[in-house]
C-alpha positions as CSV (number, residue, x, y, z in Angstrom):
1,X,7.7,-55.7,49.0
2,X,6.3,-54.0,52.0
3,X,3.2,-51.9,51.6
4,X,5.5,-48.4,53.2
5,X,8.5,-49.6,50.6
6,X,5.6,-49.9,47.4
7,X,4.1,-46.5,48.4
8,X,7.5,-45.4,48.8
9,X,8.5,-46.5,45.2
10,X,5.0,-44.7,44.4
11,X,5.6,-41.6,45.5
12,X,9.3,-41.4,43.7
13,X,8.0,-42.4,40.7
14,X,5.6,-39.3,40.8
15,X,8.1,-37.4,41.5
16,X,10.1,-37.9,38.9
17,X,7.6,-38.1,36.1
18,X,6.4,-34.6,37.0
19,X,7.3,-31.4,36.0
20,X,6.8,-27.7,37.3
21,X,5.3,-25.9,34.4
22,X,4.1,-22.6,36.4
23,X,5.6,-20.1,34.9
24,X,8.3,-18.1,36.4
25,X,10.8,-15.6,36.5
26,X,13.1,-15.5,39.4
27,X,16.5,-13.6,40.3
28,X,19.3,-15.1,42.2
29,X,21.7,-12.4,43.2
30,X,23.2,-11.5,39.6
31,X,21.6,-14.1,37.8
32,X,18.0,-14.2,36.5
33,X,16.1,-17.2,35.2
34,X,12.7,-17.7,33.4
35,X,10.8,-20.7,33.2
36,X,7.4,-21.0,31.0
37,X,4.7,-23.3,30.6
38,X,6.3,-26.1,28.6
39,X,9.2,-25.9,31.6
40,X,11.9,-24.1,29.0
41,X,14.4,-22.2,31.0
42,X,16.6,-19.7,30.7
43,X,19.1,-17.7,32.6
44,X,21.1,-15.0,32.0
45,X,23.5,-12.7,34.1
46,X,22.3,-8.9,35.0
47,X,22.7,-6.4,34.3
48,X,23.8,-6.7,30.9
49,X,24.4,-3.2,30.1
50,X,28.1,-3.9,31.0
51,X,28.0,-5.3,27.3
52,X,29.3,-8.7,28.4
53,X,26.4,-11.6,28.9
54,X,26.2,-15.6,29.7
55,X,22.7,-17.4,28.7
56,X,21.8,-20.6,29.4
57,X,19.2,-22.2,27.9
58,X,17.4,-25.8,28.0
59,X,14.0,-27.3,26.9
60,X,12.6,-30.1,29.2
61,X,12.6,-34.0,28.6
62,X,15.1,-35.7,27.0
63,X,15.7,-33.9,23.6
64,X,16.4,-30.3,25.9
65,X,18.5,-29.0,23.0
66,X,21.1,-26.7,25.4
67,X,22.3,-23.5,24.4
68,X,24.9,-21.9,26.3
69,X,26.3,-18.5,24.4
70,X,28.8,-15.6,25.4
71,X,27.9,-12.1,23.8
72,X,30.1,-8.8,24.4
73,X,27.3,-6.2,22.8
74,X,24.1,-5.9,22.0
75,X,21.3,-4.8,19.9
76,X,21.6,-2.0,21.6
77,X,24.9,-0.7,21.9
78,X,25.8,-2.3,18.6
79,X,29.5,-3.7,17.7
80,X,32.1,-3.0,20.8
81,X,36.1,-2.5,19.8
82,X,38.4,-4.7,21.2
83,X,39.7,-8.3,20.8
84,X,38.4,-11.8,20.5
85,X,36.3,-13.4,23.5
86,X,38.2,-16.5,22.5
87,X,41.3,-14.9,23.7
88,X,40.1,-12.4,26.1
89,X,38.3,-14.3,28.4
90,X,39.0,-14.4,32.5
91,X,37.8,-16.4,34.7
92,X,38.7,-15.4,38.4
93,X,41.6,-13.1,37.4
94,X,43.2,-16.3,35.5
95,X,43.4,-17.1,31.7
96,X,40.4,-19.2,30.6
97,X,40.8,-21.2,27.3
98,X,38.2,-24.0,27.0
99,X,37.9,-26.4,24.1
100,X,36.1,-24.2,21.7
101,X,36.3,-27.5,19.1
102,X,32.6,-27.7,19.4
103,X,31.3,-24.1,19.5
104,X,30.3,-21.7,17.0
105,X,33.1,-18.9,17.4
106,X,32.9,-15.4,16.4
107,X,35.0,-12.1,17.2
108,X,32.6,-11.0,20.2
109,X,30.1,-14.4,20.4
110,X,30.7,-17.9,21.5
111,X,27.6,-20.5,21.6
112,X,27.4,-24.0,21.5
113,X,24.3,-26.6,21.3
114,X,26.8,-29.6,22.0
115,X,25.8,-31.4,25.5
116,X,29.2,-32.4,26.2
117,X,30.5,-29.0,25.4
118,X,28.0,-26.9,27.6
119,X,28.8,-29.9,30.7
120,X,32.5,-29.1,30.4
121,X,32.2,-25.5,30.2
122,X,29.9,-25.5,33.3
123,X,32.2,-27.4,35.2
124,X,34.7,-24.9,34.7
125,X,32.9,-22.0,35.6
126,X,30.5,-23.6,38.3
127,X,32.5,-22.6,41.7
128,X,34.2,-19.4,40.2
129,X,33.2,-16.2,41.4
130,X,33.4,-14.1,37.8
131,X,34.1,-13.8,33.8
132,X,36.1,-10.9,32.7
133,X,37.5,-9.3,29.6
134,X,41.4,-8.6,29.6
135,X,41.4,-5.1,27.6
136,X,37.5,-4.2,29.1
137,X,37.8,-4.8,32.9
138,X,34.2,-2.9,33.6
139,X,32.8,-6.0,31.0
140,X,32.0,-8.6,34.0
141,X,30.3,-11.5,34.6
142,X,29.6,-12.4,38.5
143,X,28.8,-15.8,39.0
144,X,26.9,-15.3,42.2
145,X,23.5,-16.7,41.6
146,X,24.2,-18.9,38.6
147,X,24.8,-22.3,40.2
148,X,21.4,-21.4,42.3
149,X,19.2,-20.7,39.2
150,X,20.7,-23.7,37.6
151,X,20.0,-26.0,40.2
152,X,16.3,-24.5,40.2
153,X,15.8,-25.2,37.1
154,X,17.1,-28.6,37.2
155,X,14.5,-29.5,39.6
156,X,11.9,-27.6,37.7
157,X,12.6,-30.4,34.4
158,X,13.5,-33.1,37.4
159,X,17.0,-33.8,36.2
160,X,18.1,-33.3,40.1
161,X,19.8,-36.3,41.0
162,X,20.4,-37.9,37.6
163,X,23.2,-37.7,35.5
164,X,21.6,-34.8,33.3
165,X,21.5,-32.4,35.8
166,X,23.6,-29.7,35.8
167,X,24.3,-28.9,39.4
168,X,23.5,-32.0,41.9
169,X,23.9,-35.2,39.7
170,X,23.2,-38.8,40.6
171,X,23.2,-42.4,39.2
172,X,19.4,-42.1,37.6
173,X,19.7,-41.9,33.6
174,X,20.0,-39.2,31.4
175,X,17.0,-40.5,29.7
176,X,15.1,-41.1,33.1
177,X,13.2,-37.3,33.1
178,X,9.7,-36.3,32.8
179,X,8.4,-35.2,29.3
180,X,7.6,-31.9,28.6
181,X,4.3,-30.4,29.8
182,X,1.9,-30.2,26.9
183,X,1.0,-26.7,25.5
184,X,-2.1,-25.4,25.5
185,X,-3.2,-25.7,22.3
186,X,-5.0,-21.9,20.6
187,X,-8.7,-22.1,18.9
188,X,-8.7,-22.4,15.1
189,X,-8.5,-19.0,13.2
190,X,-11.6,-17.6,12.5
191,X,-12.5,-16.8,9.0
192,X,-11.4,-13.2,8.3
193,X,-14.5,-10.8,9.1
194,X,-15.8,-8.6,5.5
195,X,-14.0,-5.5,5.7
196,X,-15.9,-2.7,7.2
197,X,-17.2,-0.1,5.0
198,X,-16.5,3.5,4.9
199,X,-20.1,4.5,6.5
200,X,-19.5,1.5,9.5
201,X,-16.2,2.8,10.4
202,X,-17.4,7.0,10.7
203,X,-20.2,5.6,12.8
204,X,-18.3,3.1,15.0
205,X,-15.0,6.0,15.4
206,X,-18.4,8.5,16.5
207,X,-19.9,6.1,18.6
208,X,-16.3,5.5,20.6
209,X,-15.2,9.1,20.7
210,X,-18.4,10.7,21.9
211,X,-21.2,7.9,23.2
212,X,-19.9,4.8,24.3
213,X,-19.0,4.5,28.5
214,X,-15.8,5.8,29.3
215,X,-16.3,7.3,32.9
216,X,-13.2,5.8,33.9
217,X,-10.6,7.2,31.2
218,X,-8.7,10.4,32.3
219,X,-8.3,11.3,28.7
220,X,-11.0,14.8,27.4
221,X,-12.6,13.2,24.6
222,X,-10.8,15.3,22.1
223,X,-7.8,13.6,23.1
224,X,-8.6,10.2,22.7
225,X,-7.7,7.9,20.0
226,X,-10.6,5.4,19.0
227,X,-9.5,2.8,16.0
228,X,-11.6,0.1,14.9
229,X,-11.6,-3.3,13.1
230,X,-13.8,-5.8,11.8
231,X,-14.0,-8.9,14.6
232,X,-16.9,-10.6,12.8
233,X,-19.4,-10.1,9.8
234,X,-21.1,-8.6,12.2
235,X,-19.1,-7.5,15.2
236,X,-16.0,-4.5,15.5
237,X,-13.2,-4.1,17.6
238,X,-13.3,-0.7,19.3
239,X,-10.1,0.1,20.9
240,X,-10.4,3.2,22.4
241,X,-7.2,5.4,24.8
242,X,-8.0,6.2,27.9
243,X,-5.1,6.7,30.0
244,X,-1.8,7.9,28.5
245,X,1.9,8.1,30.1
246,X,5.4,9.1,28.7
247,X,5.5,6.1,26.0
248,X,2.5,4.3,27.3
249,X,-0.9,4.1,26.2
250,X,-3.5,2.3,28.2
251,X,-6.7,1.3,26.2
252,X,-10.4,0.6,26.8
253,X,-11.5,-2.8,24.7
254,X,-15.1,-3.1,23.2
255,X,-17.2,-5.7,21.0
256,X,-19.9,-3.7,18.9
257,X,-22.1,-4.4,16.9
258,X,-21.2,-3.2,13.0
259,X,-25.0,-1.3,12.6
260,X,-27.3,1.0,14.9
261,X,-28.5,0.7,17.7
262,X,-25.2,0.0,19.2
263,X,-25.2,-2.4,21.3
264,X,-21.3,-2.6,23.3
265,X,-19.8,-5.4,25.0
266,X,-16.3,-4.7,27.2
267,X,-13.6,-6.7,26.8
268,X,-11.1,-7.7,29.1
269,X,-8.0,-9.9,29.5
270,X,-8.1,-12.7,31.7
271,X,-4.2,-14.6,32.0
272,X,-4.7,-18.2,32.9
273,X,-1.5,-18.0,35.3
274,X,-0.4,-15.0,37.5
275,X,2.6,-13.3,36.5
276,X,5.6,-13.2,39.0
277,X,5.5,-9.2,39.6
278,X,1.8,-9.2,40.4
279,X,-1.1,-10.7,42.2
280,X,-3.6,-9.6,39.3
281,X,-4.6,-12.2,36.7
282,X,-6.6,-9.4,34.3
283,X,-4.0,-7.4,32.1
284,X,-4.5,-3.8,30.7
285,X,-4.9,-3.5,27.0
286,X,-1.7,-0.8,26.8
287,X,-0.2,-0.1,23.5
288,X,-2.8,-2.2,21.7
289,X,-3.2,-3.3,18.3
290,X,-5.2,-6.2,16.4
291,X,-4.7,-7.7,13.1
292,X,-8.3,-8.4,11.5
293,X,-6.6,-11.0,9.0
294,X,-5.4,-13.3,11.5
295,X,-7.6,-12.6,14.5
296,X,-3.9,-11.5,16.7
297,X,-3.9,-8.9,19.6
298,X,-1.0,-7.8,20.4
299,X,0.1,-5.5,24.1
300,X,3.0,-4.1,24.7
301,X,4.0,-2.6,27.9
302,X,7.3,-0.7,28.0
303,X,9.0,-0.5,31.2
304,X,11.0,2.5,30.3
305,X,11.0,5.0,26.9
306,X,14.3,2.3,25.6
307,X,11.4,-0.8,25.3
308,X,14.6,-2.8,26.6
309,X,12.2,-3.9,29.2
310,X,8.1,-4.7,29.8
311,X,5.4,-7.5,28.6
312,X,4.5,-8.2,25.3
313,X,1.6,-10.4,24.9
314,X,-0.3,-12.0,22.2
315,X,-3.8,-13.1,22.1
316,X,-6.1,-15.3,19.9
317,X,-9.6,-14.2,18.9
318,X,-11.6,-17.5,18.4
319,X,-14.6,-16.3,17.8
320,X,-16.7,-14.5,21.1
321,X,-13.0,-14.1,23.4
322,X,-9.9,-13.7,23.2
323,X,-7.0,-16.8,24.5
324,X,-3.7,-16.0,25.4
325,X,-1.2,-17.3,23.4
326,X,2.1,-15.9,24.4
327,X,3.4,-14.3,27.0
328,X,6.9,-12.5,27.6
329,X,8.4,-10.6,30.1
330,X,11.3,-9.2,30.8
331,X,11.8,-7.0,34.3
332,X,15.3,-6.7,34.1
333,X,15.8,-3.0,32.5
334,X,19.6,-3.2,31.4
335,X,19.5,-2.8,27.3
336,X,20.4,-6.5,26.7
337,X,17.4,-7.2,24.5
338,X,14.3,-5.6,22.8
339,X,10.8,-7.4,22.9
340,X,11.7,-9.8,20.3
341,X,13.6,-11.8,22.4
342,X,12.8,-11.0,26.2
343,X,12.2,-14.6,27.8
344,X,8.2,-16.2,27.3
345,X,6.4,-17.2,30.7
346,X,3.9,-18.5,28.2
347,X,3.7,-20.4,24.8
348,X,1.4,-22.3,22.9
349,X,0.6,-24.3,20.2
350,X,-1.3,-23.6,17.1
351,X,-2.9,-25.9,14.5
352,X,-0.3,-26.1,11.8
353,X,3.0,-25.5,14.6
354,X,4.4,-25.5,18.1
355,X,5.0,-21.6,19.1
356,X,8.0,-21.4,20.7
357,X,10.9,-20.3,22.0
């Protein structure tokens, strides 16, 4: 074999045994897809507040457990009237019946896990320009976008040219893909901190109400809210509100030490990737809380008053900082979802189990 053919083989082999884990969230006309670390994808069409909605799901490697599900209503607008998606369904102005032998069928949901099943359904649907409801014509799915987003995340797995990609299949295996990208894995636990006693916690709410640097914060001190918690034997957790919107609150983050003098560290949250809607790698503290049992912070940033849209993050104290250990984000405000199940751009994995979604 020729040295250009050997580096040639080289080079494909790379290729395919690598795959994109940055995470990202992406919209292709009425379709938007998320991809986290581990290279799990999902797409989904928006806006959903039409009360009809397609996901597509799949994990990389070769056990990519697919998910493909049909919904008409959500969380939000609870149960809609009308008939049976089973029955009801259009697909370009034409009856659609696929073989529902392998899905799980309800009155207003459809999913199935089932590989051959989610192939055949995509194959119907692929080239078509939109899903409908017969007695709901305003419930619509376009299609524009989809077969874009699906092809993007083909490549981000590398299935693209192999026979278990979705959108541009070849001759290569369906067992020929990279692995999934290990997860990061989180520090251990830290051994809950002694609770902090009555006279600790009078002097450490003081200390952050009146003393402690806040130059910055727009809030008059007699409107901010300090709370604290115990971070070590001999370190708190002062969390204290310096900016405040409609159904935001942004908060200031400080290590102190649990006697006088005071002595205050600030905290701040460092991502280890750059989320898709910004350039900026440190994240406000806004809508903060921390659980002193298990060493969790938690943020929350609604997009609007609804919390159908935002970031929700989820940090690990191990012991001097804080590591991220999930990350979710959804930027499409349409009341599909709450928090609970807005796509991750970052997951991880903890001593005893893998987090994720």
């Amino acid at each position: 074999m020729s040295y250009w053919m050997k580096t040639l083989f080289v080079l494909s082999f790379l290729f395919v045994a690598s795959v994109r884990a940055a995470p990202l969230q992406k919209s292709f006309s009425d379709w938007q897809m998320t991809c986290n670390n581990a290279a799990f994808c999902v797409v989904r069409n928006i806006p959903g507040d039409n009360g009809l909605v397609m996901t597509i799901s799949r994990h990389a490697g070769v056990n990519d457990r697919p998910l493909l599900r049909i919904d008409y209503g959500s969380a939000y607008s609870g149960e809609l009237p009308g008939g049976a998606l089973k029955d009801n369904l259009l697909i370009d102005q034409r009856r659609l019946r696929p073989d529902l032998k392998h899905w799980t069928v309800e009155p207003h949901h459809l999913a199935t896990s089932n590989a051959i099943a989610v192939d055949e359904f995509l194959d119907l649907v692929i080239e078509a320009k939109s899903l409908q409801l017969t007695f709901d014509p305003r419930a619509l799915i376009s299609l524009r976008g989809m077969k874009a987003a699906l092809l993007l995340m083909d490549d981000i797995q590398g299935r693209v040219n192999g026979m278990s990609a979705w959108v541009k299949r070849g001759d290569r295996a369906s067992w020929d893909v990279p692995p999934q990208p290990a997860l990061p894995r989180l520090p251990p636990t830290p051994q809950q901190p002694a609770a902090l006693t009555r006279e600790e916690t009078s002097g450490l709410i003081d200390y952050g109400t009146w003393r402690i640097n806040t130059d910055s914060c727009s809030l008059d001190p007699m409107r901010r809210e300090v709370s604290v918690s115990p971070l070590t034997d001999h370190k708190a957790l002062l969390l204290v509100s310096c900016e405040m919107g409609a159904y935001n609150m942004i908060d200031l983050a400080f290590e102190v030490t649990r006697t006088q003098p005071y002595i205050a560290r600030g905290i701040s949250l460092t991502l280890p990737f750059t989320p898709p809607t910004t350039n900026e790698r440190q994240l406000e503290l806004i809508n903060a809380e921390y659980d002193a049992a298990t060493g969790l912070l938690y943020t929350f940033s609604k997009g609007r008053g609804l919390g159908d849209c935002g970031t929700a993050t989820r940090w690990q104290f191990d012991g001097n900082n804080f590591v991220l250990a999930e990350y979710a984000q959804e930027t499409t405000c349409d009341a599909w979802h709450s928090s609970d199940d807005w796509p991750t751009l970052w997951v991880s994995q903890s001593n005893s189990a893998t987090q994720q979604r």
